[in-house]
C-alpha positions in Angstrom: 106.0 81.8 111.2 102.9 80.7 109.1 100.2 83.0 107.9 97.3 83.0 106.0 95.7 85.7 103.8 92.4 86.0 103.3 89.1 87.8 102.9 86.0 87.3 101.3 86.2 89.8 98.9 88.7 90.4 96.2 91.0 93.5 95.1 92.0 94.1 99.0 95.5 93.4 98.6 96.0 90.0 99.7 98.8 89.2 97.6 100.3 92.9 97.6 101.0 92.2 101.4 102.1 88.3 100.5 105.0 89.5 98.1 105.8 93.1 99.7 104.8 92.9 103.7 105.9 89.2 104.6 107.3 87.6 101.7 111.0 89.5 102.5 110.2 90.0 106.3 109.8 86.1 106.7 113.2 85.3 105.2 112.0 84.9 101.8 108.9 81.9 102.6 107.4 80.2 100.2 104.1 81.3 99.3 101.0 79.2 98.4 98.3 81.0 96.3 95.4 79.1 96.8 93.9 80.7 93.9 92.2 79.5 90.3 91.4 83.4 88.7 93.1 86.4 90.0 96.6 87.4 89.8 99.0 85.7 92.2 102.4 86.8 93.4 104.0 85.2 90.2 102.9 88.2 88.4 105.6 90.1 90.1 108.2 87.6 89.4 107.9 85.7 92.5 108.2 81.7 92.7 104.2 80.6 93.4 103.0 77.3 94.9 99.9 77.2 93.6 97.0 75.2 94.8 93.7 74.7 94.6 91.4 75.1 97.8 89.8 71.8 97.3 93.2 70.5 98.1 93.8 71.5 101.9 95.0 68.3 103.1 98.0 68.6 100.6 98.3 71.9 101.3 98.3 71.0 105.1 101.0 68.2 104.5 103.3 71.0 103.0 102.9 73.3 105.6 104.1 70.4 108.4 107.0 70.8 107.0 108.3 74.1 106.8 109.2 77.0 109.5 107.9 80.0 107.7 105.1 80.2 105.2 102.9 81.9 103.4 99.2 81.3 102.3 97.6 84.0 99.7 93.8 82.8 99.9 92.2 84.0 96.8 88.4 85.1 97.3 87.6 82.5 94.0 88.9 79.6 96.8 88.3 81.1 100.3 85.4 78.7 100.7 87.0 75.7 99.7 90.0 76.8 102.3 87.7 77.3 104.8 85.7 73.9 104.7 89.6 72.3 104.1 90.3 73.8 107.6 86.8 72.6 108.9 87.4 68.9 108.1 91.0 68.6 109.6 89.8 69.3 112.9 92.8 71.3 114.7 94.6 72.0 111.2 94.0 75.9 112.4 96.5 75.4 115.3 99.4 75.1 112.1 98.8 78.8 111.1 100.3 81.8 113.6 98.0 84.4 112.0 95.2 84.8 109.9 95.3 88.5 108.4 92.6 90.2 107.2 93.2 92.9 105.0 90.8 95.5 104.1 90.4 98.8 102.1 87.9 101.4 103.0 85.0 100.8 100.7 82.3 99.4 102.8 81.2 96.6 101.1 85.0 95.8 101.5 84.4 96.3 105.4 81.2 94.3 105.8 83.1 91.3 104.1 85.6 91.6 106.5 83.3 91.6 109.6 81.7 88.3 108.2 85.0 86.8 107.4 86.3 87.6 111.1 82.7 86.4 112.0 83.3 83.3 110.7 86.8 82.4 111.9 86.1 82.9 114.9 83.1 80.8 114.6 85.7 78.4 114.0 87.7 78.4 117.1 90.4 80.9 116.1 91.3 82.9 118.9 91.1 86.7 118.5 94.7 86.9 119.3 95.5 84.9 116.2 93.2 87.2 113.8 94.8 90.2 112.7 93.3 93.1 110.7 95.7 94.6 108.3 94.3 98.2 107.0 95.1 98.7 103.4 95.0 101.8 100.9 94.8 104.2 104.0 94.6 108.1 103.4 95.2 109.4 106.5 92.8 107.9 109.3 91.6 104.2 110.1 88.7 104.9 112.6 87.6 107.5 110.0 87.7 105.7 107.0 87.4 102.4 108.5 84.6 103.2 111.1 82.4 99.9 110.7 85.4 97.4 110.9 86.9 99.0 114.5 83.7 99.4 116.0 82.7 95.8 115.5 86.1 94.6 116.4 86.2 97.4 119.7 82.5 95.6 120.0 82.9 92.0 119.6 86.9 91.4 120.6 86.8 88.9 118.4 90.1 89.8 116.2 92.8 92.5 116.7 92.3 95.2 115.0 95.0 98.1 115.7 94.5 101.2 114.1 98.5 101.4 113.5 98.5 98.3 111.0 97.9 100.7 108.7 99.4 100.9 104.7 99.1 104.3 103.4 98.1 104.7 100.0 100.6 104.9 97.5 101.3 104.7 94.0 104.0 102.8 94.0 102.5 99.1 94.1 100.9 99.1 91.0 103.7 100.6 89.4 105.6 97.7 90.6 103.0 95.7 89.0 103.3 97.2 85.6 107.2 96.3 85.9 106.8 92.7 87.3 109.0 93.7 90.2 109.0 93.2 94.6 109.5 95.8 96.6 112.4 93.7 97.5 113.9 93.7 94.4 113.6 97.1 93.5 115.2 98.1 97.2 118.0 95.6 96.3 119.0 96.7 93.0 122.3 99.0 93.2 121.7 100.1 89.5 122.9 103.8 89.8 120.1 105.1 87.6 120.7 108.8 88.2 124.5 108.0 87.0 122.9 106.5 83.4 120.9 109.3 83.0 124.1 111.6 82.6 124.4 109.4 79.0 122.7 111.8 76.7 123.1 109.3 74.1 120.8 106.9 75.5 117.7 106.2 74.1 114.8 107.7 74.5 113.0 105.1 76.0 116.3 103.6 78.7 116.1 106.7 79.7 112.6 107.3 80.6 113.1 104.0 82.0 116.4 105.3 84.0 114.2 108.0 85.5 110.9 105.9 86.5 113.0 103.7 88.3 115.4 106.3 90.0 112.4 108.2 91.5 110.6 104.3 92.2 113.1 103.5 94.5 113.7 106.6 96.0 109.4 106.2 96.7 110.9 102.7 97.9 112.4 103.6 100.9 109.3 105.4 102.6 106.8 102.5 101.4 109.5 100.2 102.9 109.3 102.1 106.6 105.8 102.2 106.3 105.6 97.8 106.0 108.4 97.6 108.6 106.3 98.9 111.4 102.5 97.3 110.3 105.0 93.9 110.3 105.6 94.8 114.0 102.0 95.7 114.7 100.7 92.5 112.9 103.0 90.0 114.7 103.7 92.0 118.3 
């Protein structure tokens, strides 16, 4: 499976759901950041293709040959993509899904609506465009009210209320650390047992602690991606 990232606007969460959502869910793909400015998946210790939206038809070529990947389209390069995507006429076809995240601001939502606009100004079928609702507090047609009426409205994108990421603290903490979701769930460091080491230091074992109670946060975050996955791909 291939799928693009991508809205308009920055600070959504595009590479959030890159590294954490799909990167572990699509056996590990590789991702492409097309991206000159903002933070990329590398920050969090990830291997990063990166690329530069001018450069679709390399980007393209890559793609061809793999079975699962993933684009992050930076909002400093979503242009760039867009017009890459333009020229190679059919070069849309290669891509399973674009998601669309979004947060609940609603400058955030109004970019979204023109991004969706746009795509499917460009032939992509609503089936293929998928609206991924980040930093939720408790209810997407409340908090999200412009971007399900225009998608209950215009049927151009699927837009279901259940693709929903709750809001949590525990993605930028993994930020601070440089550390997947992935990782974190996969380390079988017993760091309750190494807090029973009153000789430790200090600092290991404020460390010891912040990562006990990260991954036992983990596990619900993790439950939470597993079921917008299946509502994103269905």
């Amino acid at each position: 499976m291939k799928v693009a990232i991508l809205n308009y606007t920055g600070t959504v969460g595009k590479t959030t759901i890159a590294a954490h959502l799909f990167s572990p869910r699509l056996n590990n793909a590789p991702i492409f950041a097309v991206e000159t400015i903002n933070e990329t998946a590398e920050g969090l210790g990830m291997d990063v293709n990166k690329i530069r939206g001018e450069k679709f038809r390399e980007l393209f070529t890559k793609l061809m040959k793999l079975d699962d990947a993933i684009i992050d389209v930076g909002a400093s390069n979503i242009e760039a993509f867009l017009d890459g995507v333009v020229k190679m006429d059919g070069s849309h076809l290669e891509i399973d899904y674009f998601i669309v995240p979004v947060t609940p601001g609603t400058k955030e939502q109004k970019e979204t609506i023109s991004l969706i606009g746009t795509l499917a100004d460009m032939g992509i079928s609503p089936e293929k465009i998928r609206v991924a609702f980040n930093r939720v507090e408790g209810d997407v047609p409340e908090e999200f009210p412009y971007v399900v009426a225009y998608a209950k409205k215009e049927k151009t994108c699927i837009a279901n209320p259940e693709a929903a990421i709750f809001e949590n603290e525990l993605f930028d903490a993994l930020g601070v650390k440089k550390l997947t979701l992935a990782a974190l769930l996969a380390d079988e460091t017993d760091y309750k047992a190494l807090l029973s080491n009153k000789d430790a230091s200090a600092k290991d074992r404020n460390n010891w602690a912040e990562l006990h109670g990260l991954k036992l946060l983990a596990r619900g975050v993790n439950r939470n991606l597993d079921a917008v996955f299946a509502v994103l791909v269905e």
